[in-house]
N, C-alpha and C positions, 0 to 999 in steps of 0.2 A: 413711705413705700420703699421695700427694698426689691433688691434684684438677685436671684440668685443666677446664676450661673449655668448652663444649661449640659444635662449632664451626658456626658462621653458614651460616643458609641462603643459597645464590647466590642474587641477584636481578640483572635485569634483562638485558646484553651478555653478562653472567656466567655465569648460568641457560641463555644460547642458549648459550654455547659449551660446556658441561659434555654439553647433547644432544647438540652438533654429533658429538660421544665414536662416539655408538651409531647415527646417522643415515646411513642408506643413500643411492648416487647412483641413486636407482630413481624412480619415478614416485608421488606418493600424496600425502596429507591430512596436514597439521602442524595442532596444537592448541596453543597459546598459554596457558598456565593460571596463575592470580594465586592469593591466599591462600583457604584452602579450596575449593580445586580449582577455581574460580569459571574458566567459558570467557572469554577477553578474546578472542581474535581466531581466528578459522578459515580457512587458506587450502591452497591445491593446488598444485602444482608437477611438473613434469618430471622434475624434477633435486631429492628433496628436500633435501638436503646443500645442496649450491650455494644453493638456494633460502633455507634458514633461517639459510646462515650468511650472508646479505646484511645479516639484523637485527643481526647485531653490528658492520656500520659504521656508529656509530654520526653521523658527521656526514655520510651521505648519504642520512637518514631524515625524512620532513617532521614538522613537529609530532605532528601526531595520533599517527602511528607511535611520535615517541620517548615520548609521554605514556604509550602501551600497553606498549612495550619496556621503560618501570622497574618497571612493574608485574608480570612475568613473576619466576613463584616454577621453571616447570617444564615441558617443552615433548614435546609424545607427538605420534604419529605411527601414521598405515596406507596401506602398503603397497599398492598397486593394479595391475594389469594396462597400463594405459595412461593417458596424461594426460587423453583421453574418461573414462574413466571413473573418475578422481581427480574429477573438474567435477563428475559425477553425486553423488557420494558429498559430496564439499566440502560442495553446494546441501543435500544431506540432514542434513549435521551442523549444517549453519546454522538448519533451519528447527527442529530439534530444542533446540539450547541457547539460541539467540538472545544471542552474543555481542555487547558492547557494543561492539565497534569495527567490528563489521563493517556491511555497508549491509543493511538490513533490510528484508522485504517484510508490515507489519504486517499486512495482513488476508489469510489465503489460503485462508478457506473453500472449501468443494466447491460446483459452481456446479450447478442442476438440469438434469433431463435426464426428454425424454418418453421413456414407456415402454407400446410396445402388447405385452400378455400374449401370451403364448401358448395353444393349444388352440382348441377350437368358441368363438365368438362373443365373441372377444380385447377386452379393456377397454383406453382411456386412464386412464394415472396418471401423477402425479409420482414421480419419483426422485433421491432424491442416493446417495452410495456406491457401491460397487462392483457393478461389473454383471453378475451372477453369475446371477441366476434368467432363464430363459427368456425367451427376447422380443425386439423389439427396440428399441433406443434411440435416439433423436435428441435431439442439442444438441453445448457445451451450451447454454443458456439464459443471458441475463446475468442476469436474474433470476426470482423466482418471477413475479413481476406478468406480465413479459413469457411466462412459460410457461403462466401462466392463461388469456391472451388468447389464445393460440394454441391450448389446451384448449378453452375456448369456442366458437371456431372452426371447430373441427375438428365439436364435438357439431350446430354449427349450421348449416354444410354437411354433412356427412353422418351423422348421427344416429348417432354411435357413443356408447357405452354407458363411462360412468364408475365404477358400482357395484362394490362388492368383490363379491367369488364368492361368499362365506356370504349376501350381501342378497343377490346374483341368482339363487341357487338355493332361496332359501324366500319368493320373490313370487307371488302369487296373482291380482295384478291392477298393470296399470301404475301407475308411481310419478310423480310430478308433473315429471318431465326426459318424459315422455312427452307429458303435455297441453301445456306449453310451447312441443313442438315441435324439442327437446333428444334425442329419442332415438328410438330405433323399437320400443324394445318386445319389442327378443328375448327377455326373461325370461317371459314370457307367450307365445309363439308369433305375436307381431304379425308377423315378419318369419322368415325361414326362414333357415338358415345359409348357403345357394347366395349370397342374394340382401343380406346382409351380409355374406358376405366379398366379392365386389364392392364395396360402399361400404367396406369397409375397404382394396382396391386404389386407389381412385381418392384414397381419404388418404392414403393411403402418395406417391401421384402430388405427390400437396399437399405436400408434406412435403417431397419431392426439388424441390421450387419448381418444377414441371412446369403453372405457372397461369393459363399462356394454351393446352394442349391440354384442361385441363378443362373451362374458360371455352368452348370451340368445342362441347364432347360436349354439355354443358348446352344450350349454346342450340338447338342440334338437337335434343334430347331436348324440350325447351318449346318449341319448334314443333311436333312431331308431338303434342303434349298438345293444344296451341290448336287442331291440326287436328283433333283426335278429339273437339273441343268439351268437356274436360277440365279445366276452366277452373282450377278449384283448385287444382290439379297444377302447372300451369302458371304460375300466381301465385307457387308455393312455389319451383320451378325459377328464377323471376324473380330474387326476393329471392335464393337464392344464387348465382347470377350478378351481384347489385348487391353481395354479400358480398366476393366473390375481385373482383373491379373494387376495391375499396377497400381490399383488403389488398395490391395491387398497388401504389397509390399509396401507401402507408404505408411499402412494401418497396421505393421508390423508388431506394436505394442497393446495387442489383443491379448488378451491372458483369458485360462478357463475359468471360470466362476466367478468373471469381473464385468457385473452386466451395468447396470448406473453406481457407479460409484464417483469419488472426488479423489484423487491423490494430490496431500498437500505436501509440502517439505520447505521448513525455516531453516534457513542458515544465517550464521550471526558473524560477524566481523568490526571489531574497534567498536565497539556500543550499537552499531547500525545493523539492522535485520533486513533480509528478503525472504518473500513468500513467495515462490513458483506453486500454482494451482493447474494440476492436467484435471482436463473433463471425460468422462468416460459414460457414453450414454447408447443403451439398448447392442453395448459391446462393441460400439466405436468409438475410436479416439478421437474429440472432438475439437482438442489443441489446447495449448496450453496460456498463463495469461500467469504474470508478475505483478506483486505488490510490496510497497516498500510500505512496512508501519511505522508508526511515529513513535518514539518511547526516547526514556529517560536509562540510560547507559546500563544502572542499574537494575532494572528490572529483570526478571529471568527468562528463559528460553519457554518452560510452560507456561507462564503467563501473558506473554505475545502469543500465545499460541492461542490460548484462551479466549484472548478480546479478540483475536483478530477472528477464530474462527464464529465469537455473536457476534461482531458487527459484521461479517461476509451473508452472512445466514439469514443476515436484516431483511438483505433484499434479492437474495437470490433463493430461489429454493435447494435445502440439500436435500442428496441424493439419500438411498435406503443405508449406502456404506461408504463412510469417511477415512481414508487408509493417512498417516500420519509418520512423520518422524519422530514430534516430540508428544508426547502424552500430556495433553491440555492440564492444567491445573486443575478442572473442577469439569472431568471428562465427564463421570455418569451425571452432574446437575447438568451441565451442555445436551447429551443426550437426552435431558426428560424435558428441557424446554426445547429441542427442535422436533418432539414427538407431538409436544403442544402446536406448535406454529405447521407442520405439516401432516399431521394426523396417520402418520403412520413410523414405527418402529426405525430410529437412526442407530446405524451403530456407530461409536469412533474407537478404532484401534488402530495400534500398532505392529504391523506384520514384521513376523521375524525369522521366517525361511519361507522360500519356494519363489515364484516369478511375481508375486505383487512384493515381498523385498525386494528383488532386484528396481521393479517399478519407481520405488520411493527411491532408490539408491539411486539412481538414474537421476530422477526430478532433483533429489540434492545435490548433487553434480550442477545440474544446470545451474541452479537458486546459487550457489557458492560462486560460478562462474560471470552471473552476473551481477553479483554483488562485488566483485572486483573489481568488474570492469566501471562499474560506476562507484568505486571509489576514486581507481584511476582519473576519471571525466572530473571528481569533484577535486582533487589533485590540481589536478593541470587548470579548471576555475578560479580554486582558491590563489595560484600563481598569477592569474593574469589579471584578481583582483587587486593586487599589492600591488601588480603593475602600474594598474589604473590609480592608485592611492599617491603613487610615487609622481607620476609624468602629471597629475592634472590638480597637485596640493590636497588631496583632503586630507582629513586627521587623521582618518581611518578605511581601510580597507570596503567599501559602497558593500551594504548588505541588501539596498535596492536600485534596481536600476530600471528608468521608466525610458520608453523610443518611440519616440511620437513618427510618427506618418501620415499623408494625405493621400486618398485615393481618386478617383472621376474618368469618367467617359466626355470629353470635349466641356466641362465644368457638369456632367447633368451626373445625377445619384452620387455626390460629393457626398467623401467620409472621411473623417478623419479616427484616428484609432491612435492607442499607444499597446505595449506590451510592458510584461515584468521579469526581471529577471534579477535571480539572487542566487547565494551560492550554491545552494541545492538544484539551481537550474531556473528555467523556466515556469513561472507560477501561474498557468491559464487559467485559475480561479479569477485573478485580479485584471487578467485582459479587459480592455473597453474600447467599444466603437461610439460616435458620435455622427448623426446625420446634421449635416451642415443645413440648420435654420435660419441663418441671416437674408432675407429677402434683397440688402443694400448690394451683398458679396458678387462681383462681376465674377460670369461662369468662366471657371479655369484659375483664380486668384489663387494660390496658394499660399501666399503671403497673408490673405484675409482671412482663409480659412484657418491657419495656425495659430493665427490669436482668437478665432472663437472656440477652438479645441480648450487653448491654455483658459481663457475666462470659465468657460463651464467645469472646466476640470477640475483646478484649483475655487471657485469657489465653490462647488459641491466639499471638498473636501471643509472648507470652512465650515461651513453647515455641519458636517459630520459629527455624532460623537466620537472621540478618540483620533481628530482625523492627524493629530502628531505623527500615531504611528504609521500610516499610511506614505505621508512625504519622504520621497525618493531623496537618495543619497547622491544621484549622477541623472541627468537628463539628458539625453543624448536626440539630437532632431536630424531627421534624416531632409538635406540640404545645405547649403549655403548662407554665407554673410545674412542676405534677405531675411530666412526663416528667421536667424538668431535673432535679427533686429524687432521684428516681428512680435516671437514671442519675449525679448525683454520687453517692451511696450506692451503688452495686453498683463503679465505679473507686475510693471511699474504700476498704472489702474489698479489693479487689485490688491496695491499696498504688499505683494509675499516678496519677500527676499530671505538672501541666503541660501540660494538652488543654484548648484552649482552647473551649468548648462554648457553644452558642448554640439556644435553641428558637425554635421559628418557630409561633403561633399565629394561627389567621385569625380568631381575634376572635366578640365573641357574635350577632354579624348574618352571620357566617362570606363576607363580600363580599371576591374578592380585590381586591389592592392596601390595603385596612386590617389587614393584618400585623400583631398583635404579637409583638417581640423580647423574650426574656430570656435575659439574661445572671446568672452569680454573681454577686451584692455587687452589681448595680445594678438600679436605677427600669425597669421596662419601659419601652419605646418604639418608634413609627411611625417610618416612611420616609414622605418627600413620595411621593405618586400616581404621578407622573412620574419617580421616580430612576429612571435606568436599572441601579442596582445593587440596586434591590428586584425589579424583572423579571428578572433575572439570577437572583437567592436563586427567586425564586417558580420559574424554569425548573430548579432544583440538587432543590427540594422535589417538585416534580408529576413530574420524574423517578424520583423513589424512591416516591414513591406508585403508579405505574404499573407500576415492577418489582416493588414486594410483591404490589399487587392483582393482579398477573399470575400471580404465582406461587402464590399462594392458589387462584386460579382454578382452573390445572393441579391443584392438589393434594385442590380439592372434586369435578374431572372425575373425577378417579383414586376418589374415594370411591365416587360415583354409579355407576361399575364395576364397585364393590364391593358385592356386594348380598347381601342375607339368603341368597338362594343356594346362594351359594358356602361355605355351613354346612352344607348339606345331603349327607350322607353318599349318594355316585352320582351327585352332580350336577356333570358337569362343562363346559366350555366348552360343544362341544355342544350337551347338553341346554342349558345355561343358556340361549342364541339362541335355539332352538326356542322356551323357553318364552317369551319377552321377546318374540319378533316374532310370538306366537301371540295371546298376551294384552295386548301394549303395554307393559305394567308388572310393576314387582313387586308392587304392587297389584293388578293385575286374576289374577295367579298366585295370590294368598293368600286373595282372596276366589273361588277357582275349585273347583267340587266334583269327587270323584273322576271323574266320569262325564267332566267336562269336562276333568280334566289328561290323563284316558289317550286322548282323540281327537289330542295332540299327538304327531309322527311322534316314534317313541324312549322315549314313556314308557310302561310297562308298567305292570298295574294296582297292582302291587306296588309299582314305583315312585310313582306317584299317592297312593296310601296313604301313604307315607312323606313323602310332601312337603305333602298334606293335613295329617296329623297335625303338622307340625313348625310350621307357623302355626295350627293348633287343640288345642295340646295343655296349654293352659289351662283 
């Protein structure tokens, strides 16, 4: 019997040509794939045959390329209807696996969106996601702030009503958006339906940036007040008249013939890209929202432009007109796949006179402006990383840095959390909370808690595939000698070492900038007042102080929710509001007598009995 040998996996030129076997000359998506299936690069083609077999010449591929092509264990492929809609699906697989070679669009949250209800006497709210209940929507917004101000707005020229339906159907008397001057008062019969849906038409006017014929109603409206000697009426008509005057000047960057459109502008600096995006909808400016893409030094100004404008497109819808600096690599394919995904006619160009250039000129300014400024912020990092490299031994300058924190209310909704921070900043992808499940942990231990953070921490990452790369280069504990002791004993247990850890204690007058450090095996010690590498630690520490206490927060809101209540056998949602907005409290519910639970609409005396006895049955 012999043995042979078992034979080598293809890598690289190799690996493409063994797919090139079963790859069709049809149109679709190629996936690039290295050791345990790991995506390296995602691209779309015409022609995918032709296409994939271009990677195996190898001396007509630029670096980056051949660096990804030795890397290749295995190469799959889908099939599409046409190269529009190869682009669509590409930008979907990109934003899904977030391959490393490709150009990446790091932040692609959902942007908000106003939303008036449907039905008698329609509410303003915020919205993100999809828009599926009744209503209608405007944006979107570049951000919340900018969509508050415009909520605001909207309540203070025309007193529309923000309250969810459960509060506006069990009010008894107006709410303080009332006395303000914030609302009219439909919940109480202050205003009649006839006469707010009107001010709800002339918002809708506001909305379509129609605000120089509202501006004309108004002031004729506060003339015939001033003439019926109506004076207060007329003072109120005033003010919002000086309101839309000012939101006119603020909306200053109105242009003719610019009704939904996008203005984008890339600026490039040292291999690093910024995208400034203004939103322009039904002729208003809806503010503007920054993105930093991911790419490889080399790649070009159109083709940033390219990816970043399919993956933006992924999940936002574009507008009818996309105004641009650079001209997309593959503008009219871009245009015929968002004609697909939105069903009607996109154009993208590039303006090059009249007031939409000046527009983009403008946005390029900004995009330039703050790609500086956060070169400068990655500047002044990368200095305070070499700092840190130098004052605490490592080899090298921390490309991760992890700050753990404990949060609690007198020991109750204990959390503990870390945060991430590398040279490019802050990485909130990798943030993590932990709710404190040790049953043995005496409330308020901080000490006990810190080593159950570090045991689940660290051995989740054990468990992990790949979890090498995830282990931090500097750990920074926000506390004293304790914590340190703490967490060395819960990583001694778990067998890790070689983590170079540091606590951070602000000392017994707790004044910042008198920090004390502790390290293993050394004397504690201060930093000078002025280092700029202890303001640095101090911003790495109030960061993770900020996401535990936040998350604590959330997790005390969600108790306070939670109420005796929701123990009571028949009491459900419902009832629970009823009684809460009847009596304020679960207090003012427990010390409430039968007589007094069953005048609450829904509870019967049977039920009052039972909710009586269940806080008196002591």
């Amino acid at each position: 019997m012999t043995e042979t040998a078992p034979t080598p996996i293809a890598t690289g030129a190799d690996a493409i040509r063994t797919a090139l076997k079963d790859m069709p000359h049809l149109p679709g998506v190629y996936r690039m794939l290295g050791e345990g299936d790991r995506v390296l690069y995602i691209g779309k083609a015409k022609d995918l045959h032709k296409r994939v077999s271009s990677y195996a010449q190898l001396r007509d591929l630029s670096t980056r390329i051949l660096r990804m092509v030795s890397h290749v264990v295995r190469v799959e492929h889908t099939v599409t209807q046409s190269e529009a809609e190869a682009l669509l699906v590409e930008a979907n697989f990109i934003r899904r696996y977030r391959p490393h070679y490709n150009i990446l669009l790091k932040d692609d949250k959902s942007f908000p969106y106003l939303r008036i209800s449907a039905g008698p006497y329609p509410r303003i709210e915020k919205h993100r996601g999809a828009q599926t209940a009744p209503g209608e929507y405007f944006g979107p917004f570049a951000s919340v702030g900018a969509l508050n101000e415009t909520m605001a707005m909207l309540q203070r020229l025309f007193l529309l009503r923000p309250c969810t339906d459960s509060y506006f159907k069990n009010r008894s008397r107006p709410c303080l958006q009332y006395q303000i001057k914030r609302c009219s008062a439909p919940c109480v019969g202050y205003i009649d339906e006839a006469a707010y849906g009107q001010q709800l038409s002339v918002a809708r006017d506001f909305l379509h940036g129609r605000h120089r014929a509202i501006q004309e109603a108004l002031a004729v409206e506060m003339q015939a007040a001033s003439d019926a000697m109506d004076y207060e009426r007329a003072a109120l008509l005033r003010d919002r008249i000086r309101a839309l005057t000012q939101v006119q000047q603020e909306q200053g960057l109105r242009v003719a013939g610019l009704d939904d459109a996008d203005v984008i502008a890339l600026a490039r600096r040292g291999g690093r890209s910024m995208v400034m995006v203004s939103f322009y909808r039904q002729g208003g400016h809806f503010g503007q929202q920054r993105f930093e893409p991911r790419h490889e030094a080399d790649a070009t100004d159109a083709e940033v432009m390219d990816a970043f404008l399919a993956q933006f497109y992924q999940s936002h819808t574009a507008p009818p007109e996309i105004l641009v600096n650079i001209v997309p690599q593959e503008a009219a394919l871009l245009a015929e796949a968002l004609h697909l995904h939105t069903r009607y006619a996109v154009m993208i160009r590039q303006p090059q006179r009249g007031d939409k250039l000046r527009l983009v000129t403008q946005l390029l300014e900004n995009a330039d402006a703050a790609l500086q400024q956060v070169e400068m912020e990655r500047a002044s990092v990368a200095r305070n990383l070499e700092a840190i490299q130098k004052r605490f031994g490592l080899s090298a300058p921390p490309a991760r840095i992890e700050v753990y924190d404990n949060s609690h209310s007198m020991g109750k909704q204990a959390v503990g959390a870390f945060i991430v921070a590398t040279p490019d900043g802050f990485d909130k992808r990798s943030y993590r909370t932990f709710s404190i499940k040790d049953t043995t942990t005496e409330p308020g231990d901080d000490y006990a808690m810190m080593r159950e953070v570090f045991r689940r921490r660290f051995k989740r990452v054990a468990e992990e595939q790949g979890a090498d790369a995830a282990l931090p280069d500097l750990i920074l504990i926000d506390g004293g000698l304790g914590q340190l002791h703490a967490v060395q004993e819960a990583l001694q247990q778990l067998g890790v070492t070689n983590l170079v850890l540091v606590a951070i204690a602000k000392g017994e007058d707790r004044n910042a900038g008198r920090e004390w450090f502790f390290l293993p095996g050394q004397a504690p010690f201060q930093l000078p007042v002025n280092d700029p590498m202890l303001h640095y630690l101090q911003r790495l520490r109030d960061e993770a102080h900020r996401f535990a206490i936040g998350r604590h927060r959330n997790k005390r809101s969600q108790a306070l929710t939670t109420s005796a209540l929701d123990d009571i056998l028949g009491i459900g949602a419902g009832r629970k509001r009823a009684l809460l907005l009847h009596f304020g409290s679960r207090a003012g519910v427990e010390g409430a007598t039968i007589a007094d639970l069953q005048t609450v609409k829904g509870i019967s005396r049977a039920m009052a009995r039972t909710i009586y006895d269940y806080f008196h049955r002591s």
